[in-house]
C-alpha positions in Angstrom: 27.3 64.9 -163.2 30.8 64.3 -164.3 32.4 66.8 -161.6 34.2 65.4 -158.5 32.6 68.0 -156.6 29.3 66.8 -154.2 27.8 70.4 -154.8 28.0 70.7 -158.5 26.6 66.9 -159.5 23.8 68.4 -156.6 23.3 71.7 -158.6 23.2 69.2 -161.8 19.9 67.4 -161.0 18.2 69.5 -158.4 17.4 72.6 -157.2 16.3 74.4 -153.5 19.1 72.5 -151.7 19.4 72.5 -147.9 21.9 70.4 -146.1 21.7 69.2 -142.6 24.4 67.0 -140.9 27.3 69.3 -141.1 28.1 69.6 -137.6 29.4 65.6 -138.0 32.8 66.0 -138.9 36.0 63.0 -138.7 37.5 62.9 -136.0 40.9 60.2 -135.6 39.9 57.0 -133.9 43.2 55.3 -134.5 45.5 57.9 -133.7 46.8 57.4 -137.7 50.0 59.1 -138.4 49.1 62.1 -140.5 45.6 61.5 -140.6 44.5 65.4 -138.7 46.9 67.0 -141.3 45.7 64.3 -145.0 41.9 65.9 -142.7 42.5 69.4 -143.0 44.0 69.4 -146.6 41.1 67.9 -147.7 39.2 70.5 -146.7 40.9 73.2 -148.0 41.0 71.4 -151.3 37.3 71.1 -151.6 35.9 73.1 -149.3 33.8 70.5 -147.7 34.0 69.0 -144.4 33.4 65.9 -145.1 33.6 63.5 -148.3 29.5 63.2 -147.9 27.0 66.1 -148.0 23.3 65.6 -147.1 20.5 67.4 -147.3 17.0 68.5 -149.0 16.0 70.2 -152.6 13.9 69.5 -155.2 13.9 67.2 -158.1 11.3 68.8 -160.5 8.4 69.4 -158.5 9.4 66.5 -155.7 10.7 67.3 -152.6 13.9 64.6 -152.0 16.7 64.0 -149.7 20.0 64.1 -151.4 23.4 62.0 -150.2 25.9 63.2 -152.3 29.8 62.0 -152.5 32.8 64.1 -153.3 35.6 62.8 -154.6 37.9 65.4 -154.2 38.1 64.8 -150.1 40.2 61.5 -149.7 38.6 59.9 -153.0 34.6 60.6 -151.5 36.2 57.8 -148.8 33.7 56.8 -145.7 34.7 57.1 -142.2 33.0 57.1 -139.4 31.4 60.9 -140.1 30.3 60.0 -143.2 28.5 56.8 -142.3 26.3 58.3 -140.0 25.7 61.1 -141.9 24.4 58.6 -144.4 22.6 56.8 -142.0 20.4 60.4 -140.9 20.0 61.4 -144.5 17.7 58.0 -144.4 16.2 59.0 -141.1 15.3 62.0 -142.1 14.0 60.5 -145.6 11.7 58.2 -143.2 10.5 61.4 -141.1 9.6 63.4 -143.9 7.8 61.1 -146.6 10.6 62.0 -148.9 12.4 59.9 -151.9 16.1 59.3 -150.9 18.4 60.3 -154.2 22.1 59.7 -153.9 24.8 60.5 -156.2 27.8 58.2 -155.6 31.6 59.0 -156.4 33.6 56.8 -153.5 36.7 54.7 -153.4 35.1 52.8 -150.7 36.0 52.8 -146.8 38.6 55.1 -145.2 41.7 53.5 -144.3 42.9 55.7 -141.9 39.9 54.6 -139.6 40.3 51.6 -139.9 37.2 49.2 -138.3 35.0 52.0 -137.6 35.3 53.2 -140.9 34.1 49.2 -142.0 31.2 48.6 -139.6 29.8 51.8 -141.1 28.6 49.7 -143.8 26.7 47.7 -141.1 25.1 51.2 -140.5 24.1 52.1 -144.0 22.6 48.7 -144.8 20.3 49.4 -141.7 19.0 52.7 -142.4 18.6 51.2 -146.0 16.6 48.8 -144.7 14.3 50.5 -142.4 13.6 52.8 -145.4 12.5 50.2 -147.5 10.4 49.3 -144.5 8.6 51.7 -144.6 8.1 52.4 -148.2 10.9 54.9 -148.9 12.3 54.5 -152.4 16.0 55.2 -153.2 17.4 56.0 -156.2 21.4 55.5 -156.6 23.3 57.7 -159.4 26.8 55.7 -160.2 28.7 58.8 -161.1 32.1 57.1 -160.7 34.2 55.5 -159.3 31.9 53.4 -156.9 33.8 50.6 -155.9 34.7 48.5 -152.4 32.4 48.8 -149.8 29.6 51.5 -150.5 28.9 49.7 -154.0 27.9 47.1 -151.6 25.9 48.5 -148.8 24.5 51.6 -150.2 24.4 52.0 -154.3 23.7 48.6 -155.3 20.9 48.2 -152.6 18.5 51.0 -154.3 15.6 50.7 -156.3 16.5 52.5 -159.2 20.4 52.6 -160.0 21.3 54.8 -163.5 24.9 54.4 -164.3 27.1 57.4 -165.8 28.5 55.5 -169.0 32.4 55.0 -168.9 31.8 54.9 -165.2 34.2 52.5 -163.0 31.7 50.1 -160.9 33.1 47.3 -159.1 33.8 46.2 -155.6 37.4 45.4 -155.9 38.8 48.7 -156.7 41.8 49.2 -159.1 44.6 49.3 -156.9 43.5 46.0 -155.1 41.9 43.8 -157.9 44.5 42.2 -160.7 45.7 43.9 -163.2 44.5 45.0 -166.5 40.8 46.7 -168.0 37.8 44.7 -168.0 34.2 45.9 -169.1 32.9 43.9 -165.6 34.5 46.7 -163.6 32.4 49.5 -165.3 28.6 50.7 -165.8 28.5 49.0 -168.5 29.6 45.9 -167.4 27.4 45.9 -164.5 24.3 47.2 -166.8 24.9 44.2 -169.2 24.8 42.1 -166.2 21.7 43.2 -164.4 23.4 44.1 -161.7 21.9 48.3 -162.7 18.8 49.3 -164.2 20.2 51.7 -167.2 23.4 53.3 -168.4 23.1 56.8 -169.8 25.7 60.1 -170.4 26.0 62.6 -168.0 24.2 65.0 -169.6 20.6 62.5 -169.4 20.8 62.0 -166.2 19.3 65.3 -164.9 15.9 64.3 -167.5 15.8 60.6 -166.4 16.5 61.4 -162.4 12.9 63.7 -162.5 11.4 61.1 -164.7 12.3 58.5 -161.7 11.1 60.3 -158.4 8.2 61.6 -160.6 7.3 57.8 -160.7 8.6 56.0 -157.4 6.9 58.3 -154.7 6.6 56.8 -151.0 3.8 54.5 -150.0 1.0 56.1 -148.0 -2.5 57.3 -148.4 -5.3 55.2 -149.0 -4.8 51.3 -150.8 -4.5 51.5 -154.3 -7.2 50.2 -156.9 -6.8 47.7 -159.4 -5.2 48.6 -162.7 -7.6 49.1 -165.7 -7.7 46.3 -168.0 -6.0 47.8 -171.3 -7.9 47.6 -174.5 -7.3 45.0 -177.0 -5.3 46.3 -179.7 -6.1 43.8 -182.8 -9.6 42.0 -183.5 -12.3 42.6 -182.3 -13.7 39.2 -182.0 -12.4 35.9 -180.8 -12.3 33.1 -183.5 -14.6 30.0 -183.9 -11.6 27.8 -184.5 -9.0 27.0 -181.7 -5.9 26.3 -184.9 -7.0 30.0 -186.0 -6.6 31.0 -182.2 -3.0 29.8 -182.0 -1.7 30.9 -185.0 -3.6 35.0 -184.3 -1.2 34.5 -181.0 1.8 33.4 -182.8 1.6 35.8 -185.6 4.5 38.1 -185.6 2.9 41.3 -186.3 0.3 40.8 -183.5 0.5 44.0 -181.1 3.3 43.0 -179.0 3.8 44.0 -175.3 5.5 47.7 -176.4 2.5 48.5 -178.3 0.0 47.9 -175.5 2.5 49.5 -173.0 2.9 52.5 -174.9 -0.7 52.5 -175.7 -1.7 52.2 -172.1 0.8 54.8 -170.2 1.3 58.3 -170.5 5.2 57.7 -169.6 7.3 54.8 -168.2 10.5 53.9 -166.8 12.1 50.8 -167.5 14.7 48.7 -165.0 16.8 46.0 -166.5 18.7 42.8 -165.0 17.6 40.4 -162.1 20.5 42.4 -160.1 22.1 38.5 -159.7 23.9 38.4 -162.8 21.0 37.9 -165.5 19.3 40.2 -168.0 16.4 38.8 -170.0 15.0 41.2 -172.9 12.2 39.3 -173.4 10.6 40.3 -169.9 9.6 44.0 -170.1 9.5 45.7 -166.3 9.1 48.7 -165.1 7.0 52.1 -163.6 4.3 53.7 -165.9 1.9 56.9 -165.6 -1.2 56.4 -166.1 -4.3 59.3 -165.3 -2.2 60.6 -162.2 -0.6 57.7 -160.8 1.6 55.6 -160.9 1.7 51.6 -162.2 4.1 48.9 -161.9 3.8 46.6 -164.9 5.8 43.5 -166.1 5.1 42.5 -170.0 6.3 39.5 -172.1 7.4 39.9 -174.9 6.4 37.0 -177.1 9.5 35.2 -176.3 10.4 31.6 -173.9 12.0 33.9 -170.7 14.6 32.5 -168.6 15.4 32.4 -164.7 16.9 36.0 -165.1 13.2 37.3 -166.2 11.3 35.2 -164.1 13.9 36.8 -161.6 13.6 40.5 -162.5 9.7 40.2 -162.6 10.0 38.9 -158.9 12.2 42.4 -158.2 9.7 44.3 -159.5 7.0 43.2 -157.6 8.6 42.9 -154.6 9.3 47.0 -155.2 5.5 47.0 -156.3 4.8 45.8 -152.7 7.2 48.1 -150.4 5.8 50.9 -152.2 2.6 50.1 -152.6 1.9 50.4 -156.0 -0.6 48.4 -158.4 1.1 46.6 -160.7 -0.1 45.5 -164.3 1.2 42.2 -166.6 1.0 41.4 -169.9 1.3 37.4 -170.5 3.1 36.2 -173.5 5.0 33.4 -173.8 5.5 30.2 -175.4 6.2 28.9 -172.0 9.5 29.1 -170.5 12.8 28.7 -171.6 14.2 25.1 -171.2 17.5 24.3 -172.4 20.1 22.7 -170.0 21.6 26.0 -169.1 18.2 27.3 -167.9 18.4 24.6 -165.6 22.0 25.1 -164.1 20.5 28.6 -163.8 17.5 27.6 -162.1 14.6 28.2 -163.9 12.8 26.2 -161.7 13.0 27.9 -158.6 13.2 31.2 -160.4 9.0 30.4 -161.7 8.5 28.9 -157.7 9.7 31.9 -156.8 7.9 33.9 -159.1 4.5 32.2 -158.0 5.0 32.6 -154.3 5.6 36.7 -154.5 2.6 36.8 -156.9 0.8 34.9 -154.4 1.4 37.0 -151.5 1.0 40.2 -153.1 -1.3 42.7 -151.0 -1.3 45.4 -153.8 -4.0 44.5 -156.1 -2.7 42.9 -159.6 -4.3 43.2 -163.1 -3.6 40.5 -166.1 -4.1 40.4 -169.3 -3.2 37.8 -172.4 -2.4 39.7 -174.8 -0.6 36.5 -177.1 0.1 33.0 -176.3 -0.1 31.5 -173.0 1.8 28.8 -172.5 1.7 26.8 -169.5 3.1 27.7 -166.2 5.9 30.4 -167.5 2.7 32.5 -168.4 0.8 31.3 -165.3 3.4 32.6 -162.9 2.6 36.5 -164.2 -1.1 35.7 -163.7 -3.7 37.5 -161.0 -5.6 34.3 -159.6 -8.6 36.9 -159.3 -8.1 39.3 -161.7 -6.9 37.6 -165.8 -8.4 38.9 -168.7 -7.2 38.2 -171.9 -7.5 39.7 -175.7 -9.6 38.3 -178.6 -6.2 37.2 -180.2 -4.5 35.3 -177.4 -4.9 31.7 -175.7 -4.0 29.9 -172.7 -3.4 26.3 -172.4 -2.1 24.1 -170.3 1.2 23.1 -172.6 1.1 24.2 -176.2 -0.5 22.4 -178.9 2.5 20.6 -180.0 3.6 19.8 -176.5 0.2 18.4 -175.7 0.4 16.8 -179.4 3.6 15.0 -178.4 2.8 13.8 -174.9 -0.8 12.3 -175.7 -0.6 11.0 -179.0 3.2 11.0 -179.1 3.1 12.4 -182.6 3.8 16.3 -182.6 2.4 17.0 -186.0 -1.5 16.1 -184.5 -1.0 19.6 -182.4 -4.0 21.1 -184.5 -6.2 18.2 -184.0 -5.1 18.1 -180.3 -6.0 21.8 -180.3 -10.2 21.2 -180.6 -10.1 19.5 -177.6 -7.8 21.8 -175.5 -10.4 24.6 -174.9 -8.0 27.3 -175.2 -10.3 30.0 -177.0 -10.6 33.2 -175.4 -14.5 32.4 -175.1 -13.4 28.7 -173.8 -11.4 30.6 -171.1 -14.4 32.6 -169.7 -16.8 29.7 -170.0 -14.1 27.9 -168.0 -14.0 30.3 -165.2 -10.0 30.5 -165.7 -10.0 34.7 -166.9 -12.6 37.0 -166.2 -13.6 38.2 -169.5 -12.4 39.0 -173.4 -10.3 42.6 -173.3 -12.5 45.5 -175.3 -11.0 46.0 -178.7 -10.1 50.0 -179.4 -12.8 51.3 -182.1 -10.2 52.2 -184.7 -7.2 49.8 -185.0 -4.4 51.1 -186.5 -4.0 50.6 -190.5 -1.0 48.6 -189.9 -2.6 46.4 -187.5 -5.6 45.4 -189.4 -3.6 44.9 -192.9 -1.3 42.5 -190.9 -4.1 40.8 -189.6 -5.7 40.6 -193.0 -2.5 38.9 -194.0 -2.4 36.3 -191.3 -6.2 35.3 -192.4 -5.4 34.8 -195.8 -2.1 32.8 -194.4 -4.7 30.5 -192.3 -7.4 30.2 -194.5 -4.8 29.1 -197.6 -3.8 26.2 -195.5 -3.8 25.8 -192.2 -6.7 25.9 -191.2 -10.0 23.5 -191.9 -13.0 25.9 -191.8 -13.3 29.5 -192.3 -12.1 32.3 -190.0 -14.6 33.9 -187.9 -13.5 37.5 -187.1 
């Protein structure tokens, strides 16, 4: 993947290729000075004829169409030829049910064709669009440099972007940006900004790239069913005591969202970042196998999540809908974040947002509690039709304390405020609000029960009024 050369970073990842779209070739629409003679050099040099090849292999076992860059003719630069071979790579993706994959080494737009080399971009966003229309997923490979224009219309508009680490990213390139070496203008940069979904060496990309278009087919075939619910992985039982039920949820070696996600799926992909500038690690999303197909889930992580989260959630769906996919959450929160720079980032319309997509999602959606649910940051990730929870979660309207404070303005009364709440998982059902209590797997893990022996003994010893009913 580190090579210049379009045919090599192909051979890399796939196997069976075919190209298509080499009769388009440059032309000179300007009449540039020294532009036939820079054209044929570049060929001879590579050997291609044109910075973009196209065509179809295999990725594993899954048929894909393949755009790839090289670098070597006029820095991988797009003209005219190259746009619209771009553009029918996507066409043909559309014909042919296929996954579009492309491996991206450009300096951006070709100079020497001045406009029609820029409204190409205008091309590429369209056939990008029409894609994702009709449920064509695209995965982008940043093998470096990707900067200027085709960062913009083409790389950065996929559904699954891997960067190459100590690749250059940006979209002011270096000889037009100030001077000096920034981490913003690299994978890196962009990966700790959300704006690409992981950053991996060379050598892992061939592993991840199968593991990808294994998981993000295109939509067709019949509607998809509902998720299963997963299986509870701590007690068995709901308590008799709503304090007890609030501290099971807070305890912090109850299962956690990795546990019940790599309980539930064979294999998973994660993506990372709200692609707007945020990354929130506290909001697990992504694509998992489960029995021969393929789920998106999103899974909290015990923690308040910001407008980034609430953000990359909304992504996710949003893919889980062009693609047709059912999509799985796991709801755990203490309710969402709420310090003054969530609001400059706008938490607010992040959650509105949030609820909207989850409102008009047409793939079905499965929920489950698996922790605390705490008011409307844990509402926003929950199936009106479809919520479950686990013997050691709750929902509530506000937390304890918060309810404590607002009622009888006294914060310490949260455990008394809690009998009237009715946020047991058994108060839940009878209240029509989830479905039913999560099965508990026959055998929990040793670690799991001894910590849950331990967070008894921590209630009974004094915090909690009556005995624990397990």
């Amino acid at each position: 993947m580190a090579s210049p050369a379009a045919r090599e970073a192909i051979g890399a990842v796939a196997a069976g290729f075919r190209e298509f779209g080499e009769e388009v070739v440059s032309g000179d629409p300007l009449g540039w000075p020294g532009y036939p003679e820079k054209l044929a050099r570049a060929r001879e040099r590579s050997g291609e004829r044109e910075a973009v090849i196209t065509g179809e292999a295999q990725i594993g076992r899954v048929p894909v169409v393949i755009v790839a860059f090289d670098f070597r003719f006029l820095g991988g630069s797009v003209g005219e030829a190259a746009g619209r071979r771009i553009a029918g790579a996507f066409e043909r993706a559309r014909e042919t049910r296929r996954a579009v994959v492309s491996l991206v080494a450009t300096g951006g737009s070709r100079m020497q064709e001045g406009m029609r080399s820029l409204v190409q971009l205008q091309r590429i966003a369209d056939a990008c669009v029409r894609a994702r229309e009709e449920g064509i997923p695209h995965i982008s490979v940043l093998r470096g440099p990707v900067t200027g224009g085709i960062w913009a219309s083409l790389a950065s508009s996929a559904d699954y972007i891997i960067g190459v680490r100590g690749a250059e990213v940006s979209f002011a390139g270096s000889r037009v940006r100030e001077e000096g070496e920034d981490a913003a203008f690299t994978a890196g940069g962009k990966f700790e900004s959300g704006s690409i979904d992981v950053e991996v060496e060379a050598g892992e990309v061939p592993g991840l790239l199968r593991r990808v278009v294994e998981l993000l087919r295109p939509a067709g075939g019949e509607p998809p069913a509902p998720p299963e619910v997963p299986r509870a992985l701590g007690f068995a039982r709901p308590p008799g005591d709503p304090w007890v039920a609030v501290m099971r949820a807070r305890s912090p070696r109850r299962p956690r969202a990795e546990a019940y996600l790599e309980d539930y799926f064979e294999r998973r992909v994660e993506i990372s970042g709200d692609r707007a500038g945020g990354v929130d690690a506290g909001m697990l999303c992504g694509f998992g196998r489960r029995r021969g197909r393929t789920i998106a889930y999103v899974a909290q992580g015990g923690t308040a999540n910001t407008a980034a989260g609430f953000r990359t959630a909304r992504r996710l769906l949003e893919t889980a809908e062009r693609l047709q996919l059912p999509v799985l959450t796991l709801i755990d929160t203490p309710g969402a974040s709420n310090t003054a720079e969530d609001e400059r980032e706008g938490i607010g319309n992040a959650i509105a947002e949030l609820f909207c997509t989850v409102a008009g999602l047409k793939v079905p959606m499965t929920s489950l509690v698996i922790g605390e649910g705490g008011s409307g940051g844990a509402l926003a990730l929950a199936a009106r039709d479809n919520l479950w929870v686990t013997p050691d979660a709750y929902f509530a309207v506000i937390s304890p304390e918060g309810a404590a404070a607002i009622v009888e303005k006294d914060r310490s009364k949260a455990r008394k405020v809690s009998e009237y709440m009715k946020l047991m998982p058994q108060d839940l059902v009878e209240l029509g609000v989830v479905r039913g209590i999560a099965r508990a797997r026959r055998r929990p893990v040793r670690a799991i029960r001894t910590s849950y022996d331990a967070v008894r003994r921590w209630v009974v010893r004094g915090h909690s009024s009556g005995k624990e009913r397990v």
